[in-house]
MARLOZA-216993 format. One record per residue (C-alpha): residue number from 1; residue in one letter; x, y, z. Coordinates in nm, 4 decimals. Example, Ala and Ser with C-alpha at 12.3 -4.5 7.8 and 13.67 -1.06 7.14 Angstrom:
R  seq  type        xx        yy        zz
R    1     a    1.2300   -0.4500    0.7800
R    2     s    1.3670   -0.1060    0.7140
// end
This chain:
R  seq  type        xx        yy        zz
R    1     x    0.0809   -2.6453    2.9996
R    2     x   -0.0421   -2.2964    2.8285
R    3     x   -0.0365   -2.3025    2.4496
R    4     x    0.2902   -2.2739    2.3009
R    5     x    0.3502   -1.9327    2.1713
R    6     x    0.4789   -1.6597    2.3167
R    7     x    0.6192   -1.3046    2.2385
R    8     x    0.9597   -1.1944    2.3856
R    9     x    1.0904   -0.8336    2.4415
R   10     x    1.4333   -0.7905    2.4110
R   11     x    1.5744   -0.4596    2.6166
R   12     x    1.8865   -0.5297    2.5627
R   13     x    1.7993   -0.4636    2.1385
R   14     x    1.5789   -0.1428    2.2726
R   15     x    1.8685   -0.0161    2.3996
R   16     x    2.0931   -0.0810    2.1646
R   17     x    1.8283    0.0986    1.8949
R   18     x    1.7717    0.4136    2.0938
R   19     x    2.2064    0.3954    2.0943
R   20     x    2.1867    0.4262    1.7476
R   21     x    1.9300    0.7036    1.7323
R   22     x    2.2429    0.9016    1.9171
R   23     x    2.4996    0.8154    1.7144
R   24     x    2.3116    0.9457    1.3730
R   25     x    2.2461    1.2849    1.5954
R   26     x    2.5207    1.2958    1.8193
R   27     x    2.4507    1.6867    1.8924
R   28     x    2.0444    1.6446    1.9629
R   29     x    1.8570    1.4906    2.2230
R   30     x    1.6011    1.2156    2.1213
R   31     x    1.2689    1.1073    2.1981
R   32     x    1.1904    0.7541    2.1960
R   33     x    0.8247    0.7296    2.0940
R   34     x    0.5994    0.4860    2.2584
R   35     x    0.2764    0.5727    2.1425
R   36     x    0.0439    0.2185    2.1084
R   37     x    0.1525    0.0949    2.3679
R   38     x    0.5205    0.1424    2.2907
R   39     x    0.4521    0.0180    1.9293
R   40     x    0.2456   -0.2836    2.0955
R   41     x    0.5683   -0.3937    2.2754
R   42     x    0.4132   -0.2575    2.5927
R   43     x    0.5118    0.0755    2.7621
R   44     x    0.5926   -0.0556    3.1153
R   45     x    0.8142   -0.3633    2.9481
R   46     x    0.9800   -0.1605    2.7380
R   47     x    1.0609    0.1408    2.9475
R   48     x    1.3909   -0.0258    3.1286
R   49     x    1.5369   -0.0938    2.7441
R   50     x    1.4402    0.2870    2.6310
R   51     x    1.4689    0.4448    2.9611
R   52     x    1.8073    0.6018    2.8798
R   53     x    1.5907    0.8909    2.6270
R   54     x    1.5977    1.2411    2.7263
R   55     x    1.2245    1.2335    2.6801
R   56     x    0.9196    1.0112    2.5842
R   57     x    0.7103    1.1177    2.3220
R   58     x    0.3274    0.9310    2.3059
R   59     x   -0.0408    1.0081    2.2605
R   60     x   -0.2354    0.8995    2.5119
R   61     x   -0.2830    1.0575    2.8688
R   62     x   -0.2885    0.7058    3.0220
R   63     x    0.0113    0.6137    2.9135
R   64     x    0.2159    0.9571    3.0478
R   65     x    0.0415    0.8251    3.3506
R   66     x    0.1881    0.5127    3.3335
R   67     x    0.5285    0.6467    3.2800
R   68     x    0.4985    0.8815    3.5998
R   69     x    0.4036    0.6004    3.7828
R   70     x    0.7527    0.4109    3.6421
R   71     x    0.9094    0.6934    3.8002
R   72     x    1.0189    0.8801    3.5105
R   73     x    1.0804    1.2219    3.6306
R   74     x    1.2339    1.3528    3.2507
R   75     x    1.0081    1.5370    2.9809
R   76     x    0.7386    1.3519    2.8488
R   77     x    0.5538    1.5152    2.4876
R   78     x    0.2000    1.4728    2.3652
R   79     x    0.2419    1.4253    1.9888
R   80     x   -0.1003    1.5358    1.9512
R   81     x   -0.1577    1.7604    2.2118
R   82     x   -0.4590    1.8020    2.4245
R   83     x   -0.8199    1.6905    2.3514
R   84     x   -1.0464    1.8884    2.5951
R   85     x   -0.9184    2.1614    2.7918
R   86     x   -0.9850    1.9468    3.1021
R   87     x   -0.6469    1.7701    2.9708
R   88     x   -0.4907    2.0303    3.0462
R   89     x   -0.5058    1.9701    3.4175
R   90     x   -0.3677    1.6698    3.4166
R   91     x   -0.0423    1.8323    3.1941
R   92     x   -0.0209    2.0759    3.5067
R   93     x   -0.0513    1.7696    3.7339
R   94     x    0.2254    1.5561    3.5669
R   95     x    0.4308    1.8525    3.4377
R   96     x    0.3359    1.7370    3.0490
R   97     x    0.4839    1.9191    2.7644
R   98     x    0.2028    1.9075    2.4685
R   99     x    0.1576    2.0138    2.0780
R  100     x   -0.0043    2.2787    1.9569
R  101     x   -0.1838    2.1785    1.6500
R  102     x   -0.4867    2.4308    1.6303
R  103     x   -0.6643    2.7686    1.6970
R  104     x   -0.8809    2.5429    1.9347
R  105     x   -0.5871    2.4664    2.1337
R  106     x   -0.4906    2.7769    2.1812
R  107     x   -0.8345    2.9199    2.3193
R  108     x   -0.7833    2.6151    2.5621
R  109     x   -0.4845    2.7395    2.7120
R  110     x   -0.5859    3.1048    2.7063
R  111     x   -0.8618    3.0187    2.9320
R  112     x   -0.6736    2.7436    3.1642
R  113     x   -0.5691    2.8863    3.5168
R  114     x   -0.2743    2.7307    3.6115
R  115     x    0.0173    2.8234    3.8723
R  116     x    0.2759    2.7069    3.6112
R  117     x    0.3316    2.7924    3.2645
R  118     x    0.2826    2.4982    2.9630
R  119     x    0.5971    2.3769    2.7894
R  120     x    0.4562    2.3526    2.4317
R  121     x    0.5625    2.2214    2.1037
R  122     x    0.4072    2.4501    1.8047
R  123     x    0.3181    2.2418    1.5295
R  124     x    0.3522    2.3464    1.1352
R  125     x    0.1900    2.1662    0.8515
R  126     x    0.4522    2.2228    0.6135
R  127     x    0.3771    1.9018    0.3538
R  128     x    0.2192    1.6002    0.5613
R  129     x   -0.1471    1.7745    0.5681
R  130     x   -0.2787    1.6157    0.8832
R  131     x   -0.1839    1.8488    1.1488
R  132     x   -0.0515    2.1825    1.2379
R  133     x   -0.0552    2.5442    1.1253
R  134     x    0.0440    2.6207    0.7812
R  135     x    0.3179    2.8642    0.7149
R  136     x    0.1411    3.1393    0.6392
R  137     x   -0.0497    3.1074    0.9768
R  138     x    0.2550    2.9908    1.1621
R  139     x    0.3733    3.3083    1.3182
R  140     x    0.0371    3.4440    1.4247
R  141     x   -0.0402    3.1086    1.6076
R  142     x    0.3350    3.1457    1.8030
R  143     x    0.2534    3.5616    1.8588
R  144     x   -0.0623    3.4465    2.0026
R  145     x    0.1136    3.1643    2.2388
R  146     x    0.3729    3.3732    2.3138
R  147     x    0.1330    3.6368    2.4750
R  148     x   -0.0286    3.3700    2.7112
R  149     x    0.1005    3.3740    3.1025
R  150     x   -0.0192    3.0349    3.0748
R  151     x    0.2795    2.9544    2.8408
R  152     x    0.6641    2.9510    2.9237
R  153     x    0.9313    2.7768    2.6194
R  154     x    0.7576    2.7459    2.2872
R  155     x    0.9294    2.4444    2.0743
R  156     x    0.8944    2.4488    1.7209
R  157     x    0.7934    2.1076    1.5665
R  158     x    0.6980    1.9535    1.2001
R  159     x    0.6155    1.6122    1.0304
R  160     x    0.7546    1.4239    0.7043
R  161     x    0.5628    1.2590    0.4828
R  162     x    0.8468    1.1069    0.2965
R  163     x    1.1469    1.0918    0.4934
R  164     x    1.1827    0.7498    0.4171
R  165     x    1.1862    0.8041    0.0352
R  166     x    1.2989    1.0095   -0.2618
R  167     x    0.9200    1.0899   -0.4199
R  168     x    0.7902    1.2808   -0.7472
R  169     x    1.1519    1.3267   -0.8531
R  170     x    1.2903    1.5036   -0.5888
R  171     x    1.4039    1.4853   -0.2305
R  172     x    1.1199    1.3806    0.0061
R  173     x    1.1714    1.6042    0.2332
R  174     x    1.4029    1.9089    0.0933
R  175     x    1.0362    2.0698    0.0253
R  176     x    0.9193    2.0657    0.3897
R  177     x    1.2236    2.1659    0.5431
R  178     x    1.2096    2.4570    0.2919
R  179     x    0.8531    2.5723    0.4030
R  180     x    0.9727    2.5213    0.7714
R  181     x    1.2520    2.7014    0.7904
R  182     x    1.1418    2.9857    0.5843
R  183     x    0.8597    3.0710    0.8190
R  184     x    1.0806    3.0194    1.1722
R  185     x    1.4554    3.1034    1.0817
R  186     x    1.3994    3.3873    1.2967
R  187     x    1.1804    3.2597    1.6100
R  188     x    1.3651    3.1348    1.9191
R  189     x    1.2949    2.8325    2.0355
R  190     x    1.4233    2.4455    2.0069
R  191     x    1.3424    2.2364    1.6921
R  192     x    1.2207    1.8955    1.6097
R  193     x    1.2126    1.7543    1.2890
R  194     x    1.3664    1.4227    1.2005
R  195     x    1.1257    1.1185    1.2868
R  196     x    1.3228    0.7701    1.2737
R  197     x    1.3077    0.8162    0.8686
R  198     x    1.4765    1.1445    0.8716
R  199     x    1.7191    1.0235    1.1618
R  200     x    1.8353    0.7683    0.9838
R  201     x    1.8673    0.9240    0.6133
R  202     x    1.9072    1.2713    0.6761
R  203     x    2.0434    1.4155    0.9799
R  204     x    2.3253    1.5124    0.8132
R  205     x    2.1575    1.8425    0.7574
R  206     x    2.1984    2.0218    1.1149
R  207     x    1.8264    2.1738    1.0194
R  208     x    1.7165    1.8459    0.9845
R  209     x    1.8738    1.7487    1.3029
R  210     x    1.7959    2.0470    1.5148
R  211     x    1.8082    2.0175    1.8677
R  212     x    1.5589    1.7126    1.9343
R  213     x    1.5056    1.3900    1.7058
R  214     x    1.2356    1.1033    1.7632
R  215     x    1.2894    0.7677    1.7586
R  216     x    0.9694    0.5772    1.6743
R  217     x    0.9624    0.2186    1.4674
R  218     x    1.4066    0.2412    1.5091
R  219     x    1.3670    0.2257    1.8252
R  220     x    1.2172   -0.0876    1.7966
R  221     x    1.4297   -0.2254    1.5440
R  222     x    1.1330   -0.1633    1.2101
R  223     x    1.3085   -0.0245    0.8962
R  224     x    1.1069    0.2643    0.7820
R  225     x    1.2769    0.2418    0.4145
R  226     x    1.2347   -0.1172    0.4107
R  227     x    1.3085   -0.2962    0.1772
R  228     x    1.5093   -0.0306    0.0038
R  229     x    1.7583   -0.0858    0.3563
R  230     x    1.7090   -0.3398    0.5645
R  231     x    1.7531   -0.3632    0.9764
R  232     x    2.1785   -0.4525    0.9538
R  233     x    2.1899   -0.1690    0.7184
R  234     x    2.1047    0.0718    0.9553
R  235     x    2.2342   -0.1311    1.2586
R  236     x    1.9152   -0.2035    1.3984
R  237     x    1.7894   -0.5165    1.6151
R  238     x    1.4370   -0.6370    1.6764
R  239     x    1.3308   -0.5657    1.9759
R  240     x    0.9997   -0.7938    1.9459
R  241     x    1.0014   -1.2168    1.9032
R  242     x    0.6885   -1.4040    1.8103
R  243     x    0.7432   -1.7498    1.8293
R  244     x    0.5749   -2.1005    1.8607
R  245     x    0.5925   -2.4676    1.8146
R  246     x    0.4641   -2.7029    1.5642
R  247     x    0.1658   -2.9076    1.7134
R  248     x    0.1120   -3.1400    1.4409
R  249     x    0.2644   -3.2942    1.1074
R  250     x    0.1084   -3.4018    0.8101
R  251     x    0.2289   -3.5591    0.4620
R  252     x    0.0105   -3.4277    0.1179
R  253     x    0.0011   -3.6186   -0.1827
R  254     x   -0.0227   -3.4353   -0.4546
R  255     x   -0.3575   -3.2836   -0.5452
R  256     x   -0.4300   -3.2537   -0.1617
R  257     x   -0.5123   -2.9269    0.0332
R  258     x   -0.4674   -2.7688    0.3189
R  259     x   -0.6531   -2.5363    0.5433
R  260     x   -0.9757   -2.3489    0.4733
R  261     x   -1.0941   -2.2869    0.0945
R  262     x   -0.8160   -2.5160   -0.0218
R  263     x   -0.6236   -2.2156   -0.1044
R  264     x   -0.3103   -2.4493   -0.1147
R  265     x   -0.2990   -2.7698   -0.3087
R  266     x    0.0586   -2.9623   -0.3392
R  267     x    0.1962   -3.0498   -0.6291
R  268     x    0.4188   -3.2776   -0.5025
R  269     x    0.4542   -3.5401   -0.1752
R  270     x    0.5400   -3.2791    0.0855
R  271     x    0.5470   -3.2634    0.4939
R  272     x    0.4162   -2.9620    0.6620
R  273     x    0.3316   -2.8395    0.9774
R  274     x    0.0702   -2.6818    1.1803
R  275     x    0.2084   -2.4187    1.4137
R  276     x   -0.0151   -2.2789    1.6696
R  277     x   -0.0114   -1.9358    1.5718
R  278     x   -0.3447   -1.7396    1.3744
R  279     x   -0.4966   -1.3771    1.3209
R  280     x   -0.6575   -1.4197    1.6598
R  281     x   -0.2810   -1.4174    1.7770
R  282     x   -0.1603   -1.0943    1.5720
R  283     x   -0.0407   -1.2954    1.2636
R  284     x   -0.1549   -1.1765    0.9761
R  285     x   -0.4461   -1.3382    0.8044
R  286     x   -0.3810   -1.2036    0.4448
R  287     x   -0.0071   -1.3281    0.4592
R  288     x    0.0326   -1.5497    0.1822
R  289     x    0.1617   -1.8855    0.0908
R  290     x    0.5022   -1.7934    0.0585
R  291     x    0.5317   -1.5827    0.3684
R  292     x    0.8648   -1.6250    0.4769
R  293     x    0.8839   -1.8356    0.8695
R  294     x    1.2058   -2.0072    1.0257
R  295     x    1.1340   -2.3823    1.1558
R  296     x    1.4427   -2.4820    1.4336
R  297     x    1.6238   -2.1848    1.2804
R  298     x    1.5980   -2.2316    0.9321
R  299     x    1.4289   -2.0306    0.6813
R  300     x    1.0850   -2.2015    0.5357
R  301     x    0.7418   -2.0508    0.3864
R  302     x    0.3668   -2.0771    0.5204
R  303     x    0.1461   -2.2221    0.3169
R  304     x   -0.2287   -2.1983    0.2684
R  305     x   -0.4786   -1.9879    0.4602
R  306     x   -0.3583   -1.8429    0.7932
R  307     x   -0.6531   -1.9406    1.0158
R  308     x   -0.7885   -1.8019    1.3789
R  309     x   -0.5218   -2.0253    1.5886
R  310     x   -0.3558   -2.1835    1.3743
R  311     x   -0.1088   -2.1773    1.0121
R  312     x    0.0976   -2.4153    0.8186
R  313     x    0.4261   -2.4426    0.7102
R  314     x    0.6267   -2.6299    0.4571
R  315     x    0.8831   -2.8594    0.6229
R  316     x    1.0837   -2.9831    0.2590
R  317     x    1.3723   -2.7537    0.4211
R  318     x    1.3529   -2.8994    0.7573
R  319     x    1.3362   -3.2440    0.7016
R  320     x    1.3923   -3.3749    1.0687
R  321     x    1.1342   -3.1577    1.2496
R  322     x    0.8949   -3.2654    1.4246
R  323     x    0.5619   -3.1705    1.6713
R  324     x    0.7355   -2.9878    1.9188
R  325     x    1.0055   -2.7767    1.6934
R  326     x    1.0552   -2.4295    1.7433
R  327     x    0.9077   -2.1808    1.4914
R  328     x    0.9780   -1.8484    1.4741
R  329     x    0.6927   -1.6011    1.3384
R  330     x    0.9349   -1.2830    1.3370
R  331     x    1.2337   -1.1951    1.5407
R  332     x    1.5525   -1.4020    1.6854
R  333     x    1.5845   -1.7250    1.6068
R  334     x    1.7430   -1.9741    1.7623
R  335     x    2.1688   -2.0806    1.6894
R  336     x    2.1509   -1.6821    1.6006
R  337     x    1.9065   -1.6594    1.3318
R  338     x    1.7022   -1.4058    1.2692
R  339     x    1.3361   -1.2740    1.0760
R  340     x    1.3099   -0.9413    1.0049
R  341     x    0.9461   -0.8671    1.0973
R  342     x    0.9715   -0.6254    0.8180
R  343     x    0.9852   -0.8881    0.5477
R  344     x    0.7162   -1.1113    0.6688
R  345     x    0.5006   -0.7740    0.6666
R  346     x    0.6041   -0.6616    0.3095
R  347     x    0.4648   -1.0222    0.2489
R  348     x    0.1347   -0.9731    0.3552
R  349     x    0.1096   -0.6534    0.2272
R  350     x    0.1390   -0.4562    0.5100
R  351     x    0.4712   -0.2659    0.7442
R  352     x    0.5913   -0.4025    1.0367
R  353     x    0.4430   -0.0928    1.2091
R  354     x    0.0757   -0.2740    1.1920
R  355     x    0.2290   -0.5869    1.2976
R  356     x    0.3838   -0.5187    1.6186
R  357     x    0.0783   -0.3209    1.7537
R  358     x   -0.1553   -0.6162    1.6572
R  359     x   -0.0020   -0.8498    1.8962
R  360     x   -0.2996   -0.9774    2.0362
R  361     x   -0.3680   -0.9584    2.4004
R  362     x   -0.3986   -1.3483    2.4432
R  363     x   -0.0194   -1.4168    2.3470
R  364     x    0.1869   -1.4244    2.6789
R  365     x    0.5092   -1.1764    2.7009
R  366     x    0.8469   -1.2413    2.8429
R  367     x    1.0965   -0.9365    2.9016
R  368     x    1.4712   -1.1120    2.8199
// end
């Protein structure tokens, strides 16, 4: 029998999240973004809940690969474009449509021979100060695309840092939209802006909206203004399950420890369990006693140390369970309960973001 934890992708929730992307945009067409892997959920299990998108938005040449190979035929983006101009074969070869972040870029393309023309999406740093042109520079670097044979459509794209927040007093994004749209009200071209923060909180602006929108961590059922909203705020499901079983239970008196550096000493008589779940799985290590964890379906806390394959959890709420019981780490539940992975994150100090891509390799997947 293989140990007893597992991970479970739910396509039914996928689709139901990428649903919701269209109902805050009704008018634009949306990415769902499966860079990491599809957000560690795994591109190729994830593709039948997500495949509904008029267009996949990732990093990594591989992983266009991959979807060509699922037999997506539809428009598939590099968020950060190319990396050597050799790439840029391979975006012939697959028909890729890539960002335009820098001058270097450019000179790539200028000297690429190619049969057919580049779809590309021009990027402006207009707040986020990673990548992209800044406004001032903006309309030299589409002049200078726009004179290449080796480009057809040129998109116009930006970031924001704080979509999923009002910051410094002020709307977090009303700033970058500003600098956007004053330096391309009058270039043609489509428009993306909104990333799942923006989506959710502010597509009620038609220029935040524009003609494209991309679901990332909604379309996987994370909260990007957690805890401000939560998932049933925004009608989201989780579209990732960790779960396990307890392997063993133990009684404390008080005064007695558990786990390493006797982090956790009870104060009372209490039963816990030892689920077989650890950082070597993708659980957090730095999650604290206290972290919240559902034992047969109801709500508990972790206690002590989370260890390489193993963690412990306090049983005073679940009285009958025993080795065997079924623990849930994040996700559904069972009798239709749920864990928000975004809560056990904020717990450990972290976003449910890190979590889902650091499902380790070792813990088995099911697609339900």
């Amino acid at each position: 029998m293989p140990r007893p934890i597992e991970a479970l992708i739910h396509t039914d929730a996928l689709a139901h999240n990428l649903a919701r992307a269209r109902e805050c945009a009704p008018d634009a067409r949306v990415w769902a973004v499966v860079k990491a892997n599809a957000y560690g959920h795994g591109i190729e299990r994830a593709y039948a809940g997500l495949r509904a998108a008029d267009g996949f938005a990732l990093l990594d040449l591989a992983e266009a690969s991959a979807l060509r190979a699922l037999d997506w035929r539809g428009p598939i983006l590099l968020l950060e474009g190319v990396f050597e101009p050799r790439d840029l074969e391979l975006c012939s070869r697959l028909n890729l449509w890539h960002v335009v972040h820098c001058e270097q870029q450019i000179d790539w393309l200028a000297a690429h021979k190619t049969h057919q023309p580049h779809r590309v999406f021009l990027k402006m740093n207009s707040g986020m100060n990673r990548l992209g042109f800044r406004p001032g520079a903006f309309r030299a670097a589409w002049a200078r695309l726009n004179a290449l044979t080796q480009v057809d459509e040129i998109a116009l794209v930006t970031h924001f840092s704080d979509a999923d927040a009002d910051r410094f007093g002020r709307n977090g994004i009303a700033h970058q939209v500003q600098a956007f749209h004053e330096a391309t009200h009058d270039l043609p071209g489509e428009r993306s802006l909104a990333n799942s923060a923006a989506t959710l909180r502010h597509v009620q602006d038609p220029r935040v909206r524009a003609d494209w929108v991309r679901a990332g961590i909604m379309s996987y059922g994370g909260v990007p203004d957690f805890p401000e909203h939560d998932a049933a705020h925004w009608g989201l499901r989780p579209a990732m399950t960790l779960r396990s079983r307890l392997l063993a239970v133990q009684t404390l008196e008080p005064g007695e420890s558990v786990g390493y550096g006797s982090a956790f000493v009870a104060e009372r008589p209490m039963r816990i369990g030892i689920v077989a779940c650890g950082y070597a799985d993708g659980y957090p290590r730095h999650a604290p006693t206290g972290t919240p964890i559902l034992v047969d379906g109801t709500r508990t806390t972790t206690v002590g140390r989370v260890s390489m394959d193993m963690l412990a959890v306090d049983l005073t709420p679940v009285p009958a369970a025993q080795p065997g019981s079924q623990v849930t780490l994040w996700g559904e539940g069972p009798h239709g309960t749920r864990l928000p992975i975004d809560e056990v994150a904020r717990a450990a100090g972290t976003i449910g973001y890190e979590l889902m891509c650091a499902l380790a390799q070792r813990v088995p997947v099911t697609v339900v």
